[in-house]
Structures are given as structure tokens and as C-alpha cells.
C-alpha positions as CSV (number, residue, x, y, z in Angstrom):
1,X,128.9,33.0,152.3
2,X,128.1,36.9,152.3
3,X,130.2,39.8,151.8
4,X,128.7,41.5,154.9
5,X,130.2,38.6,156.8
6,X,133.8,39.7,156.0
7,X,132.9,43.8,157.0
8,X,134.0,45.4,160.1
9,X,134.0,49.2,161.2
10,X,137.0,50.5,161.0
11,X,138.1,54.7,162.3
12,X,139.7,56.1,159.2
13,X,142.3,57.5,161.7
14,X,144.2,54.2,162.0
15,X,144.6,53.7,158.2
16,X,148.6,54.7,158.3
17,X,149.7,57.2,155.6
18,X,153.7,56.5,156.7
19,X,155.4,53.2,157.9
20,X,157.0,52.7,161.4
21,X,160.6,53.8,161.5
22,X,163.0,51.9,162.0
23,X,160.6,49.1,160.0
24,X,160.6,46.6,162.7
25,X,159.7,48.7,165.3
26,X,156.1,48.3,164.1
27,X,153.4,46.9,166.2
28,X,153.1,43.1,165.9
29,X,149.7,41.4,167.1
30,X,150.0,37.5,167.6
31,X,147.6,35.6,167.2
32,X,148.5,31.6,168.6
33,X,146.3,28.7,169.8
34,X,143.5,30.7,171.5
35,X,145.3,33.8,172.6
36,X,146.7,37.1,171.3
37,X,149.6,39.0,172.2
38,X,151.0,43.1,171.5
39,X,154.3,42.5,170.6
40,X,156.8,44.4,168.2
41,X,157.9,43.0,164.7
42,X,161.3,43.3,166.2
43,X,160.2,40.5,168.9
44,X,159.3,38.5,165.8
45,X,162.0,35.6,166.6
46,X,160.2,34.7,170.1
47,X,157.1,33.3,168.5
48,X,159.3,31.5,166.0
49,X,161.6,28.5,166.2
50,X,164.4,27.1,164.5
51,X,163.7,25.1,162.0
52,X,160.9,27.5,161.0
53,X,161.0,28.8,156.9
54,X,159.8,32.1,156.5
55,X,158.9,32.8,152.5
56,X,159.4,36.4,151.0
57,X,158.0,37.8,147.6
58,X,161.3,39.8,146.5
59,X,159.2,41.3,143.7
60,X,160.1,44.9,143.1
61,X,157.5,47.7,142.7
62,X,158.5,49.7,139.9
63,X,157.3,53.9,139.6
64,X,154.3,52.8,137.7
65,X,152.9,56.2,138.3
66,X,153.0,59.0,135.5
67,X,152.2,62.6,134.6
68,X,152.1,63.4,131.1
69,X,150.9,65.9,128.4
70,X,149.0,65.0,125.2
71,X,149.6,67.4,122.4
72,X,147.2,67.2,119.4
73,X,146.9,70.1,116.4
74,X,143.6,70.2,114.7
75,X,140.9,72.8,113.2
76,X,141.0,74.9,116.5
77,X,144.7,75.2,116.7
78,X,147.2,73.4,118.7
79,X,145.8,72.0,122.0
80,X,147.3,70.1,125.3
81,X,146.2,68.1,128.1
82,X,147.8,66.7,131.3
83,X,147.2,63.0,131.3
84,X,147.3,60.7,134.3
85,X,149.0,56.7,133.9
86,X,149.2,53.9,136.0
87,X,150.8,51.2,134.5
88,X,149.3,47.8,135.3
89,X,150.9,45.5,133.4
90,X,153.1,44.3,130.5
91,X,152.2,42.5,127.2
92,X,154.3,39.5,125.6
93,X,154.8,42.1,123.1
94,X,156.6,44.5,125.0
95,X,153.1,47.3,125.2
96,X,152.4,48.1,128.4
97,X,148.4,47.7,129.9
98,X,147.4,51.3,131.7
99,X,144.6,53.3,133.8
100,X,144.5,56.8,131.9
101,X,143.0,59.6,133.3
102,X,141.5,61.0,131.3
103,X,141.0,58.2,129.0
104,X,139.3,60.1,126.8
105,X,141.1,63.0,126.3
106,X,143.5,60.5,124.2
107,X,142.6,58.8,121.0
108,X,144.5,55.6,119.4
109,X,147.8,56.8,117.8
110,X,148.3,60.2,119.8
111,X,151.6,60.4,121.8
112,X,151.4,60.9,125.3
113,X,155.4,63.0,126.4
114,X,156.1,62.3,130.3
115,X,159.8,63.5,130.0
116,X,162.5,64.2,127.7
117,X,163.3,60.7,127.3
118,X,160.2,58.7,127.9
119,X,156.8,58.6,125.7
120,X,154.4,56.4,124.5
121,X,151.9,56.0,121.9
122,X,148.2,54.6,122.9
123,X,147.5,51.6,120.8
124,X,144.1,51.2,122.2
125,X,141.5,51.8,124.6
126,X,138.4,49.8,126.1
127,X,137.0,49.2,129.0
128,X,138.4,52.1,131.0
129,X,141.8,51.1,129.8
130,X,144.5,51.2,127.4
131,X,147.4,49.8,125.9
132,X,150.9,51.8,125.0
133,X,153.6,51.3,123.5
134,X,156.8,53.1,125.1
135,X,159.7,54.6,123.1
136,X,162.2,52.7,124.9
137,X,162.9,48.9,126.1
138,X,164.7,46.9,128.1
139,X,167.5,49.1,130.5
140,X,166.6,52.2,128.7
141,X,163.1,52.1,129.1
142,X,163.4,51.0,132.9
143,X,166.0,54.2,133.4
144,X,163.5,56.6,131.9
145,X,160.7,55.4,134.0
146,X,162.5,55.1,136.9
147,X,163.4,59.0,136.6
148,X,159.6,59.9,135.3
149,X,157.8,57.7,137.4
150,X,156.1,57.9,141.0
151,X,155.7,55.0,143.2
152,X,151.8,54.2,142.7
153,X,150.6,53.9,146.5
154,X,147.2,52.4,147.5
155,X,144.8,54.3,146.9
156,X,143.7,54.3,150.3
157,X,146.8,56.8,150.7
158,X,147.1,58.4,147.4
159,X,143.8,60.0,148.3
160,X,145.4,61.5,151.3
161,X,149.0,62.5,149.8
162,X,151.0,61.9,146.8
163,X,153.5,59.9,146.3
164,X,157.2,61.4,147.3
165,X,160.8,60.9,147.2
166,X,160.8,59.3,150.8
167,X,157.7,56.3,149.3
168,X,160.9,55.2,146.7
169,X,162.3,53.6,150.0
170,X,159.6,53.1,152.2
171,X,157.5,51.2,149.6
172,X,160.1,48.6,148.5
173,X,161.4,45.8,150.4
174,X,165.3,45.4,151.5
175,X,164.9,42.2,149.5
176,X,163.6,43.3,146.3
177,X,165.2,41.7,143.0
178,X,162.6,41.3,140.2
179,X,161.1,44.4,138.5
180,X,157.8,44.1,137.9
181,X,154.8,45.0,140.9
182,X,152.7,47.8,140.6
183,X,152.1,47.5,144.3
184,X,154.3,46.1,147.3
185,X,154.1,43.0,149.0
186,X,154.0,44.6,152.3
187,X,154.1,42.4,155.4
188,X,157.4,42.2,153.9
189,X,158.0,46.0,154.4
190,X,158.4,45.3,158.3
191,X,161.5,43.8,157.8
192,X,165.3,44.7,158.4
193,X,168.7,44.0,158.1
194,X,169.4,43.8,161.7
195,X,165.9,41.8,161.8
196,X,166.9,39.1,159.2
197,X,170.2,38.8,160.5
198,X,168.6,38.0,164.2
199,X,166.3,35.6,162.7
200,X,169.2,33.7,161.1
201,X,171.7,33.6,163.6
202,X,168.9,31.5,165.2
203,X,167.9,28.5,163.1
204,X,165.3,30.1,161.0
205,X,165.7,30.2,157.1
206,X,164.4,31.8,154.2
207,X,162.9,31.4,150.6
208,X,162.8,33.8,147.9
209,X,159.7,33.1,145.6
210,X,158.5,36.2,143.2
211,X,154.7,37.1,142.5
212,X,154.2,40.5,140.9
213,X,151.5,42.1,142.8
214,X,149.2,44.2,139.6
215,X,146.6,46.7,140.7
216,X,143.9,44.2,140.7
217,X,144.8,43.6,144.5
218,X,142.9,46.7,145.4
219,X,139.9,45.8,143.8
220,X,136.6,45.7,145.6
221,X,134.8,43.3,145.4
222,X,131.2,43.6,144.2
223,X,128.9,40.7,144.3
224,X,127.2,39.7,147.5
225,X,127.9,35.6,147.2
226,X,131.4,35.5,147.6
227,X,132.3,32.4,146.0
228,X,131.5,33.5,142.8
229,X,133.8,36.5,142.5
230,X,136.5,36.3,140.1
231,X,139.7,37.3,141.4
232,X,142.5,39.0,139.1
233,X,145.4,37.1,137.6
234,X,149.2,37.6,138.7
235,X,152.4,36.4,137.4
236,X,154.4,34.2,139.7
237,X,157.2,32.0,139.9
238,X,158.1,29.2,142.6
239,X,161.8,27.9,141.3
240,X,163.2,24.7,141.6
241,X,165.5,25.6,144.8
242,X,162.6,27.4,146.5
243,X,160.4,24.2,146.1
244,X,162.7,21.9,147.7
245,X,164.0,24.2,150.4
246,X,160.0,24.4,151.5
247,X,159.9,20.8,151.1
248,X,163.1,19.8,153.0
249,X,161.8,22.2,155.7
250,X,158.0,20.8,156.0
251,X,159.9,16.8,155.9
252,X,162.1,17.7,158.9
253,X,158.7,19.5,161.0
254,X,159.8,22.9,160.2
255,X,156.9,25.3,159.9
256,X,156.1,27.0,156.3
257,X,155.3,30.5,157.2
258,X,154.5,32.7,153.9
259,X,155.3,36.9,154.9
260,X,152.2,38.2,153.1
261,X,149.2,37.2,151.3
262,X,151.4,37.2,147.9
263,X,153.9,34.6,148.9
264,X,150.8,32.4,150.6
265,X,149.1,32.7,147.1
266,X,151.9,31.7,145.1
267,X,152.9,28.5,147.5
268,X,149.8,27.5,147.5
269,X,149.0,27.2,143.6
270,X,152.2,25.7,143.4
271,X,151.1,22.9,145.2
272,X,147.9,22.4,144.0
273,X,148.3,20.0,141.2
274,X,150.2,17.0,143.7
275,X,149.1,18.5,147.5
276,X,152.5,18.9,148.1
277,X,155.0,22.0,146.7
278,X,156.5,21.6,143.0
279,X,158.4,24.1,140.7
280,X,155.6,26.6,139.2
281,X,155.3,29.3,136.6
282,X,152.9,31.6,135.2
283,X,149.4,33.7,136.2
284,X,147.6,32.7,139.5
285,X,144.0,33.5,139.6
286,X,143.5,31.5,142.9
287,X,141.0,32.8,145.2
288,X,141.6,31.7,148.7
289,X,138.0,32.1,151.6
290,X,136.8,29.4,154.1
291,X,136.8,26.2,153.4
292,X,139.9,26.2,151.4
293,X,142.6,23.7,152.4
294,X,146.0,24.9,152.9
295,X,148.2,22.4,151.6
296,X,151.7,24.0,152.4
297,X,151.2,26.7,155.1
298,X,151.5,26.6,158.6
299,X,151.2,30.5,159.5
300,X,151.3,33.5,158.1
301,X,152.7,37.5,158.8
302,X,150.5,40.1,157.1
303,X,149.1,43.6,157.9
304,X,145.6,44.1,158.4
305,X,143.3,44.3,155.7
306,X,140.8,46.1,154.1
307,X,136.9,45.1,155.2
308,X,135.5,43.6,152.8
309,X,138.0,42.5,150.5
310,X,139.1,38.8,149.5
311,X,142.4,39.0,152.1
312,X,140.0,39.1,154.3
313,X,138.5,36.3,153.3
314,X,142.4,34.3,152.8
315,X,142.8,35.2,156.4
316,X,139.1,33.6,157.9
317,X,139.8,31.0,155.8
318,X,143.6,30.4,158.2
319,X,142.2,31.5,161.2
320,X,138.2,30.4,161.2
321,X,135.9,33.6,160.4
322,X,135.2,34.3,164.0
323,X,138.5,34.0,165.4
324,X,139.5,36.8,163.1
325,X,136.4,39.0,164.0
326,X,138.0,38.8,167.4
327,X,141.3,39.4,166.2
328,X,140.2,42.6,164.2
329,X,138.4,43.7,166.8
330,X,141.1,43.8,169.8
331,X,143.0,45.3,166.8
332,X,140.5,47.9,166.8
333,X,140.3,48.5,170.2
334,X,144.0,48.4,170.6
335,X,144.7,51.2,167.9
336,X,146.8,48.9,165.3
337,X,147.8,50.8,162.3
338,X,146.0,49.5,159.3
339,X,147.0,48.5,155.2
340,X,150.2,48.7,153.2
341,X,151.8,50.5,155.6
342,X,150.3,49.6,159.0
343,X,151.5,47.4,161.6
344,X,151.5,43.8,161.0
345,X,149.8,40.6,162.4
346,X,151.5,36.5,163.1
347,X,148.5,34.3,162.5
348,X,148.8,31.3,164.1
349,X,146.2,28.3,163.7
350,X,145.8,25.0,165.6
351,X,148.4,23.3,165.2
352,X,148.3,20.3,162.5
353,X,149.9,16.9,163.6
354,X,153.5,16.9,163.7
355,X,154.8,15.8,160.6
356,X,158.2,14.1,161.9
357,X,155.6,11.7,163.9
358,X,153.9,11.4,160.8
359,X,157.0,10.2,159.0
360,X,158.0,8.0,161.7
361,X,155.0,6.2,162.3
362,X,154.7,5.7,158.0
């Protein structure tokens, strides 16, 4: 399995830079049984039924992004530099992992000042990283960064634009509850008020897992045999409730239908161990490309992905690798809106057996 099989030409001109406005007037192409429809996000409930569970990541993305100044005195006199942070991750022990640019313009044990109330010292550096320790914790820390820090878009658009007051909104979901991404789960950023309240009033329910999306989501991948890439770790959580609302859904025949490759990931290791879904905590390395069995999912709504890259290969692996060839290309062709905040897709594959026959017959 190659990477080239996973590439596609795609015009830079559909890569959106802003979302849709209202969110769920986004495009919304769906793909079912052999077919594919232009639709709208907000025509989402047509292509559902009751009895349907859709599952949401309500991770938060925090302003990961910083500008600061390094001040050092030495033999030439007092000297400053503007240093660049993204924060990636946090330690058990309350440091924080970070790109720095320039790493090294900063040595271990120099202070790095992004405002009044918010600095860090750099513990250590390696491997085009490093590791800081802020002068604040817990609520204090998260109000300081909040007022210093920049929501840390893709780089797909940070290269186009920086990041502005207007990204605090339009990068977060409306169901966002546990601090802690560095980028946004964001099929889920199609989504509404007035949507979710639709959806509800007819028969379809929701779960709330959380998987912090880190920076390694945007990394390329770089060897040519797919299989053997190593994909990036994430924290995640499937509670207890979450586990048996999915599982009360899928014994009735309801369909499990994960809103983004996040929320797929996460069910999905859950339910590794057993085949079926279980409480589950901690870091998810899972790599998901053809040939991988889905043991909870039915569908799934995500935006359109990078070529190349291993949602790509989660989505051939749902779809079969030239059913989503055709579906990219009539993407293409149509002029969808592509990445974080692009129009969205409803992947649909054959349908599995229904599993209220399955029960009944024993």
C-alpha cells in the first residue's frame, strides 16, 4: 500500500481560509450506497433517522499560539529576541511540550516574557523542541494564556493569514467543554444551535466523548509503505455513560455515526480490546487505512482532507479506496471547500446486516 495511492490534485483555491456563515449553511456532499448527493449541512437530518447516535469530541482548543521576547545580558550588553511558541502538549508535571521558533535563539534556563502576567522558563530543548515551565497553574495560568495566546490554525491557513479575534469563535465548537486541543475537531465546527436542536426534536441523539487533538494531526507523512508509519499519540476518554449510550443505540439498530475523524479514533480504540465499546482512558496511537475493521461505526461526517495524509487513508479504509477517489474527485469538480474549515462530507458505506435481525434470530 503506497502513499501515491492516497494523492490527488487538488487547486489551492478551494483550501478555505474562513468557515461558512451561519455554520450549517456549509456545503454537505453525501455519499450513500453507490450515489452522491450536494446537499447543505443544514439538510443533515434527511440522510439521518431516528434512532441514529451521532458522537462529538467536545474537546476545547485552547490559544496555544504565542509571541514572546527573550532577554539575555552577556559580554556584548543586554540583547532581545522575538520568539515564536506553539504549545503541543502538557507533562504530568505540569511543563508544557512546545515548537520554538527560533529554538535556538533560547538556551535551557532563559525566560521567555509573552505578557505581563505570563512567562516561562525553557527546561530543555531536543529534537526541534522544548519543554517550559510557565509561571502560573491551574485557573491562573489558563486566564493568562487565554489573554496572550492566539488560536494556532492549520498551517495550511496560518501561511495565508494569522490568526484573529474572529478564529476565537470560528475555531471552537458550540459544544466545547474540556481544555486541552491544540487543533479543532472540525467536522464538528459545522454545527449549530438551531441544527442540534432540529436533529433532536427528531429522534436522533448524541454522545459527548473528548480526544485532545495535538499538533501531530498535521503531520505529513513520509515513508512510502504506509503501513509502517507511526502515527502520533492523543489523549482521549470514552466515559462510562458514553459507552453505554453507544451501546444501547447499536442493540436497538441505531446507527453509530462518529462527527470527525477524532471521535471515530477514539470509539474505535475503545472497543478494541472486546469488539464491542467499553469505558476507555489514556493516549491512542491507532492508525486507521484499508483493511481495518470498524468495530463500532456505521458512518461518519468529516471535511475533506489533505492528500496524502493518514485521514485519507481512515476514510478509504470506510469507504473502499476507489469509492473515495470518485468522491474527491466530484468534490473537485464540484468546487467543495477543503480542510479545517471547508465544507463537510456524510460517508456512508454498504450497509452491515441489521443488528435487531441479528438479535432476534440469536
Amino acid at each position: 500500500m503506497k502513499l501515491s495511492d492516497f494523492d490527488f490534485d487538488l487547486p489551492e483555491a478551494l483550501i478555505a481560509t474562513r468557515p461558512a456563515r451561519p455554520r450549517s449553511s456549509a456545503r454537505l456532499l453525501v455519499a450513500v450506497d453507490q450515489a452522491i448527493h450536494d446537499a447543505s449541512v443544514a439538510d443533515l437530518g434527511q440522510w439521518l433517522r431516528p434512532g441514529d447516535r451521532l458522537v462529538l469530541n467536545d474537546t476545547r482548543v485552547i490559544p496555544a499560539r504565542l509571541t514572546g521576547t527573550r532577554h539575555r545580558v552577556g559580554a556584548q550588553g543586554a540583547t532581545a529576541a522575538k520568539i515564536e511558541v506553539t504549545l503541543l502538549e502538557p507533562g504530568a508535571d505540569g511543563s508544557w511540550s512546545a515548537l520554538i521558533k527560533p529554538l535556538k535563539k533560547v538556551n535551557a534556563g532563559e525566560e521567555i516574557v509573552f505578557s505581563e502576567a505570563l512567562s516561562a522558563v525553557l527546561e530543555a530543548k531536543d529534537a526541534g523542541q522544548g519543554r517550559l515551565r510557565f509561571n502560573l497553574g491551574g485557573e491562573d495560568f489558563d486566564t493568562a494564556l487565554d489573554a496572550a495566546g492566539a488560536m494556532p490554525l492549520p498551517p495550511y491557513i496560518a501561511a495565508k493569514r494569522p490568526a484573529d479575534a474572529q478564529d476565537r469563535e470560528d475555531y471552537q465548537t458550540v459544544w466545547a467543554r474540556a481544555a486541552g486541543a491544540v487543533a479543532a475537531p472540525t467536522a464538528s465546527l459545522h454545527f449549530d444551535e438551531a441544527l442540534l436542536g432540529g436533529l433532536a426534536r427528531m429522534g436522533v441523539t448524541f454522545t459527548h466523548v473528548t480526544l485532545h487533538v495535538g499538533a501531530g494531526t498535521f503531520l505529513p507523512v513520509k515513508v512510502e509503505d504506509v503501513t509502517s508509519h507511526k502515527m502520533h499519540a492523543e489523549w482521549g476518554e470514552v466515559s462510562a455513560q458514553a459507552a453505554a449510550e453507544i451501546a444501547e443505540t447499536r442493540a436497538a439498530g441505531g446507527r453509530i455515526i462518529p462527527v470527525g475523524t477524532t471521535a471515530l479514533r477514539l470509539i474505535e480504540t475503545a472497543a478494541r480490546a472486546t469488539g464491542e465499546i467499553a469505558p476507555w482512558e489514556g493516549d491512542t496511537d491507532i492508525f486507521i487505512y484499508p483493511g481495518f475493521e470498524f468495530r463500532v461505526t456505521d458512518a461518519l461526517m468529516t471535511n475533506f482532507h489533505l492528500p496524502k495524509s493518514t485521514l485519507m487513508m481512515l476514510v478509504a479504509a470506510l469507504m473502499g479506496q476507489d469509492r473515495v477517489k470518485t468522491i474527491y474527485a466530484h468534490a473537485v469538480a464540484r468546487r467543495y471547500r477543503f480542510f479545517s474549515y471547508g465544507d463537510a462530507s456524510l460517508l456512508i458505506p454498504a450497509q452491515k446486516p441489521d443488528r435487531r435481525s441479528e438479535g432476534a434470530t440469536g
